[in-house]
N, C-alpha and C positions, 0 to 999 in steps of 0.2 A: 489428895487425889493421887499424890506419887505414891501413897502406900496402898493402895485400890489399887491403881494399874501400874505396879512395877515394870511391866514388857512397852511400856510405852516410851519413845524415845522425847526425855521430857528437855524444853530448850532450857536450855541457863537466863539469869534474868538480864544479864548484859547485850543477848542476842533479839530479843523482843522488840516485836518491830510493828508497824503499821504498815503494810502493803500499798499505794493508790493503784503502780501498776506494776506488772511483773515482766518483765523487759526481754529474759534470755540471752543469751549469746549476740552479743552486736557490733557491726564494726567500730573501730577508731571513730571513722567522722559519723557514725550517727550519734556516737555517746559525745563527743566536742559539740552538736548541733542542740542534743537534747538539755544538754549544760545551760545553755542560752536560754532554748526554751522554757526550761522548770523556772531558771530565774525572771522570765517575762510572767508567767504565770503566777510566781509563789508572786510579787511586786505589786500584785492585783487584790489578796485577796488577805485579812489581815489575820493578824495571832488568833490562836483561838484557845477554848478550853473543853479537852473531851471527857467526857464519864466512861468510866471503863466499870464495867459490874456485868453478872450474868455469864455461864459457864456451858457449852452445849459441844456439840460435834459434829463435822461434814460425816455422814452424810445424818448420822444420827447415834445420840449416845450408846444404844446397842450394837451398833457395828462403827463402832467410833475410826476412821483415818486420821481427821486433824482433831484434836480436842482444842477447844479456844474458850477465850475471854471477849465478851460483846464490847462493842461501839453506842451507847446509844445516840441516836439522830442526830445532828447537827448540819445546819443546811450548808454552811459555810465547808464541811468537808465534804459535804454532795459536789458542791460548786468545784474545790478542787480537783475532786477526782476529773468531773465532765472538762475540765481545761486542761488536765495531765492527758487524759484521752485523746484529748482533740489535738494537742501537743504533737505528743507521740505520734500519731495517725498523718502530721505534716509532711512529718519524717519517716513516713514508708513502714514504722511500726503499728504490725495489724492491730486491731480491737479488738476488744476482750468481749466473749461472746456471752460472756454471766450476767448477771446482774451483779451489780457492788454491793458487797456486805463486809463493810469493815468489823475486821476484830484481832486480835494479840494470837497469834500461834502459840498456845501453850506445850504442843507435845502433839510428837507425829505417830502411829503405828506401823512398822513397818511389812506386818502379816498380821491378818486377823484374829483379832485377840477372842478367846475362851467366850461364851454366854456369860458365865463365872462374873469374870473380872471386868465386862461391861456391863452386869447390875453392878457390881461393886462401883462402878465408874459412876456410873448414874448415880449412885445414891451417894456416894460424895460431891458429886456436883449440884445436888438440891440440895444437902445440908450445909455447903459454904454458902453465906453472905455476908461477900465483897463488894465495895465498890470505892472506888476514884476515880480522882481527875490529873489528866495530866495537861500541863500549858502545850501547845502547839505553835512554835515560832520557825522552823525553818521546815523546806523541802528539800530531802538529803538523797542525791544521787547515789545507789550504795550499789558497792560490784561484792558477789558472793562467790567464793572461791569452794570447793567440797573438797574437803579433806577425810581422813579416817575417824577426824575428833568430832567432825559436821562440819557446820559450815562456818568458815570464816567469813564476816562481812568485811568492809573498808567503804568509808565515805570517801567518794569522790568528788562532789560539790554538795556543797552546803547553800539552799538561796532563800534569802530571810524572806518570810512574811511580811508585807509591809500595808498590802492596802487602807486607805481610810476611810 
């Protein structure tokens, strides 16, 4: 797919990540409050193990913005999200007005790419099949910094999975 759509800014694998919820710019005490809260929630809900397979685009592979890698269902991270939500929303952080569709950001565009190179994009995304699993054990508070290289993440709390 990187050689399909070279103009897409593709992430590195160390920065892939799972979204529940996308936070913004927040003070000191709601990120100390929310620390607590992810940890009361992840303590609820236990490890899990996700399928990752299936390759599309917001808002669609012809005019591709995000290209990603799918989630398939798991009710157990439906459950987290709605308690990461509900979390958040204690603490004065609005709700997400989307519906949840988790999946791995594989590459952003920054201006709309050519007709050209979104067939090209498409048709490496039906000819890959991929799929894994990866274990799910913690819920990682991460603050993203933007730099000239992207983005730098950093974990700020880590709160284990633990329900039973």
């Amino acid at each position: 797919m990187r050689a399909a759509a070279p103009v897409i800014s593709w992430v590195s694998e160390e920065r892939l990540h799972l979204t529940l919820k996308f936070l913004g710019e927040q003070e000191d005490s709601t990120v100390y409050g929310l620390r607590a809260r992810m940890r009361d929630v992840a303590s609820n809900i236990r490890p899990m193990t996700l399928t990752l397979g299936g390759l599309g685009a917001f808002p669609n592979l012809l005019q591709p913005r995000i290209v990603w890698m799918g989630v398939a269902h798991e009710a157990r991270l439906e459950l987290l999200h709605h308690d990461v939500e509900s979390a958040c929303a204690s603490l004065g952080v609005a709700l997400e007005g989307r519906a949840f569709r988790p999946h791995l950001t594989l590459g952003r565009a920054k201006k709309p790419v050519s007709r050209a190179i979104a067939v090209a994009l498409r048709s490496a995304a039906r000819a890959t099949d991929f799929q894994s699993t990866i274990e799910v054990s913690t819920v990682d508070l991460m603050e993203s910094k933007l730099s000239a290289a992207g983005s730098r993440y950093a974990v700020l709390d880590a709160a284990p999975l633990g329900g039973d």
